[in-house]
C-alpha positions in Angstrom: 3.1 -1.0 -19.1 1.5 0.2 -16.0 4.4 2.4 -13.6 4.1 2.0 -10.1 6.2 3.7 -7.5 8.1 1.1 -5.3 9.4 2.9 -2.1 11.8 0.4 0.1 15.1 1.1 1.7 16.8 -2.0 1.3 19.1 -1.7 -2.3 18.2 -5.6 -2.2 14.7 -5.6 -1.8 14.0 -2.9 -4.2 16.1 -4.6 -6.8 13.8 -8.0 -6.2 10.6 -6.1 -6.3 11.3 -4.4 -9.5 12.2 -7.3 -11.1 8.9 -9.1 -9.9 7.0 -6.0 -11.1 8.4 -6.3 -14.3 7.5 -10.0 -14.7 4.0 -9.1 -13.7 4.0 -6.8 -16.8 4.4 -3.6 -14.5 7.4 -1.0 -14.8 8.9 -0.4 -11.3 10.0 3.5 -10.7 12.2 3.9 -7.3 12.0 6.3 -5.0 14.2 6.1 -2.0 12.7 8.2 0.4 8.8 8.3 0.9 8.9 12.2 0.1 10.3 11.0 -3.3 6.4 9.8 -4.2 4.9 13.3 -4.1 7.4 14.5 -7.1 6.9 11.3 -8.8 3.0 11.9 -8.4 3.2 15.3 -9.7 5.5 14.2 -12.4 4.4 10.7 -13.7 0.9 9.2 -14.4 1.8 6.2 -12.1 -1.2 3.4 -11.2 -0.1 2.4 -7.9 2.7 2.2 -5.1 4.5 -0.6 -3.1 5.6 1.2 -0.1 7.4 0.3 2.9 6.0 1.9 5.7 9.0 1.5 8.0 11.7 3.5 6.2 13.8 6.4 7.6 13.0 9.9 7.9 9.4 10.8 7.0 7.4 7.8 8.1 5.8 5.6 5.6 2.7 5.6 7.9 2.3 9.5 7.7 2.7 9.5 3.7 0.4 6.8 3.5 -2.2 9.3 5.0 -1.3 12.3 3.6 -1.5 10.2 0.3 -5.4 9.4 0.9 -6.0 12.8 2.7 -4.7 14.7 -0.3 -7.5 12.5 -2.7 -4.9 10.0 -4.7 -7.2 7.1 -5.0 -4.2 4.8 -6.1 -3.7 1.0 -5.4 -1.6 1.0 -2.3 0.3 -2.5 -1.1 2.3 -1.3 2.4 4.5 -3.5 3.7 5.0 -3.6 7.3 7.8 -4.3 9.4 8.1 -6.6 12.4 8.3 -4.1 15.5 8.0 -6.4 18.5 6.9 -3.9 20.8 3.8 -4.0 18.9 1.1 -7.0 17.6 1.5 -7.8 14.2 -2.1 -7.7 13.1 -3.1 -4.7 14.6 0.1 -2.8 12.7 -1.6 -4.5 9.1 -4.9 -3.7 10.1 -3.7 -0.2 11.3 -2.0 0.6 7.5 -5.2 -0.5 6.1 -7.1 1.9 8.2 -4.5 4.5 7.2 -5.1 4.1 3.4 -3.7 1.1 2.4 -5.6 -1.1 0.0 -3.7 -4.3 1.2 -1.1 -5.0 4.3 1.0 -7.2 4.3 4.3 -8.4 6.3 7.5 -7.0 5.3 9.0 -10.1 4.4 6.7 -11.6 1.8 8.0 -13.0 -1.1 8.2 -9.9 -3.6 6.8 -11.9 -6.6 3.6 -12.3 -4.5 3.6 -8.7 -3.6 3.6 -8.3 -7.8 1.1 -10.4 -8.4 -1.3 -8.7 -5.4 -0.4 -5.5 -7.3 -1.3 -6.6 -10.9 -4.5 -8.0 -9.2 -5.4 -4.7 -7.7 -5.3 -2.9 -11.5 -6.7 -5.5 -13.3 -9.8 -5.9 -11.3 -9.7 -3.9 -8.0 -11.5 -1.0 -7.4 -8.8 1.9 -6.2 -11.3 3.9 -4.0 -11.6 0.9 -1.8 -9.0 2.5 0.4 -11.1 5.9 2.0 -9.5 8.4 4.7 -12.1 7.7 6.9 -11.6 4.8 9.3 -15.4 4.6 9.8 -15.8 3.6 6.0 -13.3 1.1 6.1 -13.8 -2.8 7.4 -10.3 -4.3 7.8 -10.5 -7.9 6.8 -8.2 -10.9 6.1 -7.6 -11.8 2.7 -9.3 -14.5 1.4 -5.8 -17.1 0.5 -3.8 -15.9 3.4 -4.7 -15.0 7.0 -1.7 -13.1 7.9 -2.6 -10.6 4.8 -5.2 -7.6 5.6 -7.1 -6.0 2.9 -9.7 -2.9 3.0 -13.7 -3.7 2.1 -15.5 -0.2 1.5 -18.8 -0.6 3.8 -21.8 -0.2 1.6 -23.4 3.1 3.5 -21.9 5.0 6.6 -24.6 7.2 8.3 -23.2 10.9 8.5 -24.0 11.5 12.5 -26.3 14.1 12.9 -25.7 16.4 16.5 
C-alpha cells in the first residue's frame, strides 16, 4: 500500500481524507503540523502528500517550497483555502508555481482528492512539479476548470548575460 502524508488541521477533514485514501488503496500517515512532513520524510518511504496549505504556524505555502527547493520530487495535491482578500485562481495557480503538482479548492470532496492522488502514482510523472516558475505552465485540469495542475515545458533556455 502506497503511504502518503496527509497534512490538514481540521480532526474532521483528516479523518475523511484518510478514509478516502484508504479506499483508493493508499495508507494515510497524519501529520498535524506541516513541520511534521520533514520527520516523516526522513523517517518513512512515503509516495506523496495531501497538504493544506492554510494551516497554523509554519505556512503550508513556505513548506511546499522548501519541499521542492530541498529536491523531494513527490506527488503533491495542496489544497487551498478561500481567503477573500485574494482571487481564487491566482492562489491555485500560485501553489502550483510553488511546487504543487495539482491545486485544488479546499473544500473538494476528499474521495476526489484520493482519486487525483492515486492518479498521480499510477501514471503521473512526479518531477512535473520543478522549483523554478519559468519551467512550469500552470494549466486547468482537463474535467474541472476550477482545478490547476503543473505541465513541465519541454525546454527553458538558460539566459545567457
Amino acid at each position: 500500500m502506497d503511504k502518503i502524508i496527509v497534512v490538514n488541521g481540521s480532526p474532521e477533514r483528516m479523518e475523511r481524507l484518510q478514509l478516502s485514501l484508504h479506499k483508493v488503496g493508499c495508507e494515510a500517515i497524519s501529520a498535524e503540523h506541516v513541520l511534521d512532513v520533514l520527520d516523516i520524510l526522513q523517517n518513512t518511504e512515503v509516495r506523496g502528500v495531501v497538504m493544506d496549505l492554510s494551516m497554523p504556524g509554519t505556512k503550508g505555502w513556505s513548506m511546499l517550497r522548501n519541499l521542492r527547493t530541498a529536491g523531494i520530487a513527490l506527488p503533491i495535491v495542496a489544497l487551498v483555502g478561500a481567503d477573500t482578500s485574494y482571487d481564487r485562481n491566482l492562489l491555485l495557480s500560485m501553489a502550483c508555481k510553488a511546487g504543487a503538482s495539482l491545486a485544488v479548492p479546499a473544500h473538494t470532496h476528499c474521495a476526489q482528492v484520493a482519486e487525483w492522488m492515486r492518479d498521480s502514482l499510477s501514471g503521473g510523472d512526479p518531477s512535473l512539479s520543478v522549483v523554478s516558475c519559468d519551467a512550469v505552465e500552470v494549466t486547468h485540469h482537463e474535467d474541472n476548470p476550477w482545478v490547476f495542475q503543473c505541465v513541465r515545458k519541454e525546454h527553458v533556455p538558460e539566459v545567457v548575460a
